[in-house]
C-alpha positions as CSV (number, residue, x, y, z in Angstrom):
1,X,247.7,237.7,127.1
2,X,248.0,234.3,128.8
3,X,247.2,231.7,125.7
4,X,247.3,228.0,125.1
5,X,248.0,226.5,121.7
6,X,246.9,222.7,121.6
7,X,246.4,220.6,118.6
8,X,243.1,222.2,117.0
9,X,242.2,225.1,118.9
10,X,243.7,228.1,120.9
11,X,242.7,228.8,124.0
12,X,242.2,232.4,125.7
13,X,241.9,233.5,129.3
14,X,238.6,235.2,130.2
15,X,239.4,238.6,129.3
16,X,239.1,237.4,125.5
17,X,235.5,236.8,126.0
18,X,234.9,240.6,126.0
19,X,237.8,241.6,123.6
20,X,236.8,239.0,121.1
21,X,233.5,237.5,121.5
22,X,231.6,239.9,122.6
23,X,232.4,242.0,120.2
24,X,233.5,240.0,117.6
25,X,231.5,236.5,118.0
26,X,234.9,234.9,117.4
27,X,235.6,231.5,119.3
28,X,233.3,229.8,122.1
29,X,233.3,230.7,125.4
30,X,234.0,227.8,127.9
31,X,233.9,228.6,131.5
32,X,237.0,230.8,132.4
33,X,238.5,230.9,129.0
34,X,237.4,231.5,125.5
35,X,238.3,228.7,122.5
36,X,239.2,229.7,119.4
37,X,239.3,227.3,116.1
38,X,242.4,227.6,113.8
39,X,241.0,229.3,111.2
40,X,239.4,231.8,113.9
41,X,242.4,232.1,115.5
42,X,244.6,232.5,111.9
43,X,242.3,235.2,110.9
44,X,243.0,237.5,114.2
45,X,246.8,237.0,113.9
46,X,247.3,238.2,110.3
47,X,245.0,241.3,111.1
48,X,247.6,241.9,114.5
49,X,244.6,242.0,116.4
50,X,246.0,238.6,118.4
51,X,249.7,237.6,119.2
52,X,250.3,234.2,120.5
53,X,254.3,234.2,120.2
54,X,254.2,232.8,117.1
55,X,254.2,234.8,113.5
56,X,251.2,234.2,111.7
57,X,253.7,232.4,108.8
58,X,254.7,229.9,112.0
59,X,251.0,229.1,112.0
60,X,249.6,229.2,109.4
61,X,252.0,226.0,108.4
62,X,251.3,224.5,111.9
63,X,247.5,224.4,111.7
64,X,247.8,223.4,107.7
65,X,249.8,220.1,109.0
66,X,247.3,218.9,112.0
67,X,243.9,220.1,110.0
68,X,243.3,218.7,106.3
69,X,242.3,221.3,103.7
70,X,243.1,224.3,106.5
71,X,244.4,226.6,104.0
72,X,241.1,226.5,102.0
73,X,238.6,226.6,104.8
74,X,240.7,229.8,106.1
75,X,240.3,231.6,102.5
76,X,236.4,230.8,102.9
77,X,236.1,232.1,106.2
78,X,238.7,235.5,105.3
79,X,235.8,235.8,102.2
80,X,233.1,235.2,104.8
81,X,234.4,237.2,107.0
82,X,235.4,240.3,105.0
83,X,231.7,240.3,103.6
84,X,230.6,241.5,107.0
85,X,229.3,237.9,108.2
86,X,229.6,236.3,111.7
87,X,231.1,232.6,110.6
88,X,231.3,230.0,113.3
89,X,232.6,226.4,112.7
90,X,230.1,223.3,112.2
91,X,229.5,220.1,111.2
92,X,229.8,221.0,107.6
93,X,232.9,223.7,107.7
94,X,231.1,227.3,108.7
95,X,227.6,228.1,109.8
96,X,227.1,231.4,108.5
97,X,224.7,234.1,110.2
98,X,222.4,236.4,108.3
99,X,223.3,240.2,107.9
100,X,222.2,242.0,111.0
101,X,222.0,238.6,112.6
102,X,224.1,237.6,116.1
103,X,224.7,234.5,117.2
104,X,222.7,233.4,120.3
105,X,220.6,236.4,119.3
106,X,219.2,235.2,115.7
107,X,219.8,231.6,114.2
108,X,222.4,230.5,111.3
109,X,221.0,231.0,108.0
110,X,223.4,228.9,105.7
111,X,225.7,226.0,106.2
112,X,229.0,226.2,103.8
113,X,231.0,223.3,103.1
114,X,234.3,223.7,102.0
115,X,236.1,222.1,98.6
116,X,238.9,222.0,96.5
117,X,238.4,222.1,92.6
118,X,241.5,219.1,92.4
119,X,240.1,216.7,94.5
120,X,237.0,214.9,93.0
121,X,234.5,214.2,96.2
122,X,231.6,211.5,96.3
123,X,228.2,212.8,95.7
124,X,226.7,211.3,99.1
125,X,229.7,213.4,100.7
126,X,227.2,216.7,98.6
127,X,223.9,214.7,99.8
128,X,224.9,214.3,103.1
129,X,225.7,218.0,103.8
130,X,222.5,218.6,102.0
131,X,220.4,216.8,104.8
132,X,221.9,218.0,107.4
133,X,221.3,221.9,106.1
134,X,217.8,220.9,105.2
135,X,216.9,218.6,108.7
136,X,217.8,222.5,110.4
137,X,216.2,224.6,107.9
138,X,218.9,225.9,106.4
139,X,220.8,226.7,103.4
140,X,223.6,224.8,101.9
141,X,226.4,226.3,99.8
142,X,229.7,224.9,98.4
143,X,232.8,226.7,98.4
144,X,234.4,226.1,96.2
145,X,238.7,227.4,96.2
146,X,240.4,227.1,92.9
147,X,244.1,226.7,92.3
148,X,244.5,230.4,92.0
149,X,242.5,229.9,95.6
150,X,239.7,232.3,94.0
151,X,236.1,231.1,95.5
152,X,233.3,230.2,93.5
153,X,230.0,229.7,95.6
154,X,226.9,227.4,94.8
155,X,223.6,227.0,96.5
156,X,222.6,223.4,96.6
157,X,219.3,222.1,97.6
158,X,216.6,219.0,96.9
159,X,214.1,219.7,94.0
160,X,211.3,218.8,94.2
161,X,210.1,217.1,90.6
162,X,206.5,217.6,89.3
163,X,204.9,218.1,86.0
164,X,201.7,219.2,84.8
165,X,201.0,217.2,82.0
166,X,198.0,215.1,82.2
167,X,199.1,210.8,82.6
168,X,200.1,209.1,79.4
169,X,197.0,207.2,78.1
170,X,197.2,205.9,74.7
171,X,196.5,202.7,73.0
172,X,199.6,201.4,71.3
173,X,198.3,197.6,69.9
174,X,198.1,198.9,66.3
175,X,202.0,200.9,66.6
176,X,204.9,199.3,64.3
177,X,208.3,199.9,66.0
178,X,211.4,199.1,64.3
179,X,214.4,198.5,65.9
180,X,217.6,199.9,63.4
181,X,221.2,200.4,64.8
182,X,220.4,202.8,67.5
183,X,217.1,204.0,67.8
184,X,213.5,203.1,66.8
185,X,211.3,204.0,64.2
186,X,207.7,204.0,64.9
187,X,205.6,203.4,61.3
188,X,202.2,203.5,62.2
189,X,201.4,207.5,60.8
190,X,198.2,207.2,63.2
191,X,200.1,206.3,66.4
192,X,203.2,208.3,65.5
193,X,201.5,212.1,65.1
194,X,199.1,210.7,68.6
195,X,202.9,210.3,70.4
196,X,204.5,213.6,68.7
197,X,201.9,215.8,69.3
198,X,199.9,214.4,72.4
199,X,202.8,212.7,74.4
200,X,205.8,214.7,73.0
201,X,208.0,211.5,72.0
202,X,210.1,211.4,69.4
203,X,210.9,213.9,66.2
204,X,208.4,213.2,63.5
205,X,210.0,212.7,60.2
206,X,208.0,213.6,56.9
207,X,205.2,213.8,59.0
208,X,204.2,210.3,58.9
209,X,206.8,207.8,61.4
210,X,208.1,208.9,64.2
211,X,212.2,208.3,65.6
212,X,212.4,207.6,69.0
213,X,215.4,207.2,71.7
214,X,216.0,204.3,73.1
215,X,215.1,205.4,76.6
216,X,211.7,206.9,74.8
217,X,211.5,203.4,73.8
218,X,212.2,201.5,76.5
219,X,209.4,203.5,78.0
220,X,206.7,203.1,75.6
221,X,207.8,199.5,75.6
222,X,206.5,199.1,79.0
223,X,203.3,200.8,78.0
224,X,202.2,198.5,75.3
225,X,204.8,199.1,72.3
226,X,206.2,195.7,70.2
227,X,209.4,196.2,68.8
228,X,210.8,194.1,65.9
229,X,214.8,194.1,65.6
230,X,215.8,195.1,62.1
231,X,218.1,192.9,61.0
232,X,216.6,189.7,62.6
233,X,213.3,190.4,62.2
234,X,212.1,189.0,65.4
235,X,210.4,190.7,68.6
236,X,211.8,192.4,71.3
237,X,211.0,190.9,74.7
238,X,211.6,194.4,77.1
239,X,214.5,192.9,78.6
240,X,216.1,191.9,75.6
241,X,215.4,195.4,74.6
242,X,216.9,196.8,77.7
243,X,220.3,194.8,77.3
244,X,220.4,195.7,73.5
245,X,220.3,199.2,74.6
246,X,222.6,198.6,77.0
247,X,225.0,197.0,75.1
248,X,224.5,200.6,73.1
249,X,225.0,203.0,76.5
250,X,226.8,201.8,79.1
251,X,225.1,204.2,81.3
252,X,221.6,203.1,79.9
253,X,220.0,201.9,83.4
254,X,220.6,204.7,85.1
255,X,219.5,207.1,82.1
256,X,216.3,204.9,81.7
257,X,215.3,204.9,85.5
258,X,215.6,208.5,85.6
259,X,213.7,209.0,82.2
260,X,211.3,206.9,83.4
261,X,210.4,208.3,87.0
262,X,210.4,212.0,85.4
263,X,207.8,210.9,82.8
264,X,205.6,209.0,86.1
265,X,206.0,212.6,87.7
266,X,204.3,214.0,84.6
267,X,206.7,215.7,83.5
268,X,207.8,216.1,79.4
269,X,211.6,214.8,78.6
270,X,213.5,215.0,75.7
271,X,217.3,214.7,75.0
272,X,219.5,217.4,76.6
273,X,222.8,216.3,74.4
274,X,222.4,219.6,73.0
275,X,223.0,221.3,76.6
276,X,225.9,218.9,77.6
277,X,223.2,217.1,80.1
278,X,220.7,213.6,79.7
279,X,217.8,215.1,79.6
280,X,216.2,219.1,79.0
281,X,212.9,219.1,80.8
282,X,209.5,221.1,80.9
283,X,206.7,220.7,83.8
284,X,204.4,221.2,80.7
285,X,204.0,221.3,76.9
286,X,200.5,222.5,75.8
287,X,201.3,222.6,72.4
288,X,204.3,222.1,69.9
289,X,203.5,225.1,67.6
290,X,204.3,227.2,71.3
291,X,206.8,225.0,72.7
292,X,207.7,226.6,76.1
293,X,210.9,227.3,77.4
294,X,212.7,224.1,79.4
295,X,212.6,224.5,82.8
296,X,215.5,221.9,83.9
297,X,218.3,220.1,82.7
298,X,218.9,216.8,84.2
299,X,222.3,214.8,84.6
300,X,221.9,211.2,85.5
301,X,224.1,210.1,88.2
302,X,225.2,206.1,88.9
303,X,225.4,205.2,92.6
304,X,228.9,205.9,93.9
305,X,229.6,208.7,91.8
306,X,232.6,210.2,92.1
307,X,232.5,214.1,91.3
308,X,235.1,215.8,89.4
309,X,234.5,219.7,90.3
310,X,235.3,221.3,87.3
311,X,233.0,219.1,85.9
312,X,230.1,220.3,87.8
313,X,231.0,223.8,87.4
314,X,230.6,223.7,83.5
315,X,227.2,221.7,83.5
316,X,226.2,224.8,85.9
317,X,227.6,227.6,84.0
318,X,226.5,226.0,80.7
319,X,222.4,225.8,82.4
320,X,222.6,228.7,83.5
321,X,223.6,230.4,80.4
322,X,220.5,228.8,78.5
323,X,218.1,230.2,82.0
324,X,217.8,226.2,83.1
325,X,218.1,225.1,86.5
326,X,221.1,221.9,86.4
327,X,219.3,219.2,88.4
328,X,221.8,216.0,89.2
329,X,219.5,213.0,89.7
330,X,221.2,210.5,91.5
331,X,220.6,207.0,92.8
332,X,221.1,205.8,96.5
333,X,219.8,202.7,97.8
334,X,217.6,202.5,94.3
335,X,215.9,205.8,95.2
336,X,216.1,208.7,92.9
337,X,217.3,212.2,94.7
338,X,217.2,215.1,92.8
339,X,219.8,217.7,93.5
340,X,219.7,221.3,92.3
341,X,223.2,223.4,92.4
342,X,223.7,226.6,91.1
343,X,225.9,229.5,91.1
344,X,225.1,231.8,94.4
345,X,226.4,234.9,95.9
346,X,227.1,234.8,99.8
C-alpha cells in the first residue's frame, strides 16, 4: 500500500478508507486518501494490521520525538481501544464513542484528556477541558498514566453547590467572643447553644461557650459578632481580624471566601482536617442528636494553582473511602468554580 509519512499524521491512498475506516473508524477520510494520527497509526502497526516500511520500534521513537507526551496518549487510546471503543482524536486528546455507538452515526459521549502523574499541570489547564466537554454535552475524564504506565481514570465535572438549610438569622449584640492564640471562644451560654445547635458553628464545650474557627469567625464577624483579642484586650475591627488570621493561615483568604460562599449557598460547614480536606460539608443538618452523613469534602484552591497529581489522587481515594464526593473549589477571576473529580471506569 502506497503511504505517506509527514510530521503528525500518515497518510493512506483510498483503498484504506474501506480497509480501515469503514470498518474500523480509524483515521479521517480526506478526498482520495485516508489520514491517520500517530497514535492511530502506532496502534495498527504493532497489531501487523498496517506496514509502512518502518518497524513499529522505528516509530514509535519517531512520533514520541515530534508529538509531546505520545507515548502516554498511545497507552490511553491501546486501553481505549482494547475496551471495545471507537477513539478519535480532539481538542482535548480522544473523543470517545458510546458502546454500540459509530461515529457519524451516533455522537461522542466523553472527552478524555491525557496526563502524566510526574508533571504537575495548572488547574485552568483541568477547567478548561471541563468547559469545553460541558459547552458539547459531554463527559470529561482524565487519564491519568503512572510511571509503571498503568491508567487510572477520573470523571471530572462542575458541581453545582446548594444547601437546604434555612438562612442564618440570629441576633448576635448580646455574644462575647474572645480572641486566644488561634481560635475564638464565644462566652455568652445563650448565644453559644443558639449557634451550636441552630447554625451548627463551633464545638460546645461544657455546654455553656462555644470554640469557633477562625473562618467560623471571620463569618459570624460579618454578621454581627465583636471580638476582643485576648491579650490586648481591645476590639477586633473585621479586617484586623482577617490579617490576624491571616498572619495564622497563609491560605486564610482563600479558605474564608470559600467558607463563606458555601454558608451563603445554605449549606452546613465544618472542618474537614480530619479527611485531609478544608472543609466536610452537608446540604442539611436537621438536628445534631441525628447528624447526617457529609455529603462533600471541599479543598480550597488559590488562583494559579499548580496541581501535583498524586496529590489529587489521594484527596480522591481518601473521599471516596469515607462515601464523600472531593469537590476542588477554586478561584478564577475572583469567581468560585467548584470542580468534582472522582475515580471512573471507561
Amino acid at each position: 500500500m502506497d503511504t505517506q509519512l509527514s510530521d503528525d499524521k500518515v497518510v493512506l491512498p483510498k483503498e484504506a478508507i474501506e480497509e480501515f475506516y469503514n470498518y474500523g473508524y480509524y483515521g479521517r477520510p480526506r478526498g482520495e486518501s485516508l489520514e491517520l494520527s500517530l497514535v492511530e497509526a502506532a496502534f495498527l502497526i504493532e497489531r501487523e494490521k498496517l506496514d509502512i516500511g518502518v518497524t513499529f520500534k522505528e516509530f514509535f521513537i519517531h512520533s514520541s520525538v515530534i508529538q509531546p507526551y505520545f507515548e502516554l496518549k498511545y497507552v490511553v487510546y491501546r486501553d481505549l481501544r482494547e475496551r471495545g471503543y471507537y477513539v478519535l482524536p480532539s481538542v482535548t486528546d480522544f473523543r470517545v464513542y458510546p458502546r454500540g455507538g459509530r461515529p457519524g452515526e451516533t455522537s461522542a459521549s466523553t472527552y478524555v484528556y491525557v496526563l502524566s502523574e510526574r508533571i504537575p499541570v495548572p488547574f485552568t489547564d483541568i477547567l478548561d477541558k471541563v468547559r469545553i466537554a460541558q459547552n458539547l454535552r459531554k463527559k470529561m475524564m482524565l487519564a491519568i498514566v503512572d510511571e509503571e504506565g498503568d491508567l487510572t481514570y477520573y470523571e471530572v465535572k462542575s458541581a453545582t453547590m446548594q444547601g437546604a438549610m434555612s438562612p442564618f438569622n440570629l441576633d448576635l449584640s448580646n455574644a462575647d467572643a474572645t480572641f486566644l492564640e488561634d481560635r475564638v471562644i464565644v462566652w455568652n451560654e445563650q448565644t453559644s447553644t443558639a449557634l451550636y445547635e441552630n447554625g451548627f458553628f463551633g464545638k460546645l464545650i461544657d455546654g455553656n461557650r462555644l470554640q469557633i474557627s477562625l473562618v467560623e469567625c471571620t463569618y459570624l464577624m460579618g454578621k454581627g459578632l465583636r471580638v476582643e483579642d485576648g491579650a490586648t484586650g481591645k476590639t477586633f475591627s473585621l479586617k484586623q481580624f482577617t490579617r490576624q488570621a491571616m498572619s495564622i493561615e497563609p491560605d486564610f483568604i482563600v479558605k474564608f471566601r470559600v467558607y463563606e460562599d458555601l454558608r451563603e449557598k445554605d449549606l452546613v460547614v465544618k472542618t474537614g482536617f480530619k479527611f485531609g480536606g478544608h472543609f466536610r460539608v452537608y446540604t442539611e443538618v436537621k438536628n445534631l442528636k441525628s447528624m447526617p452523613h457529609s455529603k462533600y469534602l471541599v479543598h480550597s484552591l488559590p488562583e494559579g494553582y499548580i496541581v501535583k497529581l498524586p496529590e489529587l489522587s489521594r484527596g480522591i481515594r481518601l473521599a471516596h473511602g469515607v462515601r464523600k464526593h472531593m469537590i476542588f473549589a477554586y478561584s478564577e477571576d475572583h469567581k468560585l468554580h467548584y470542580i468534582d473529580i472522582g475515580r471512573a471506569k471507561p
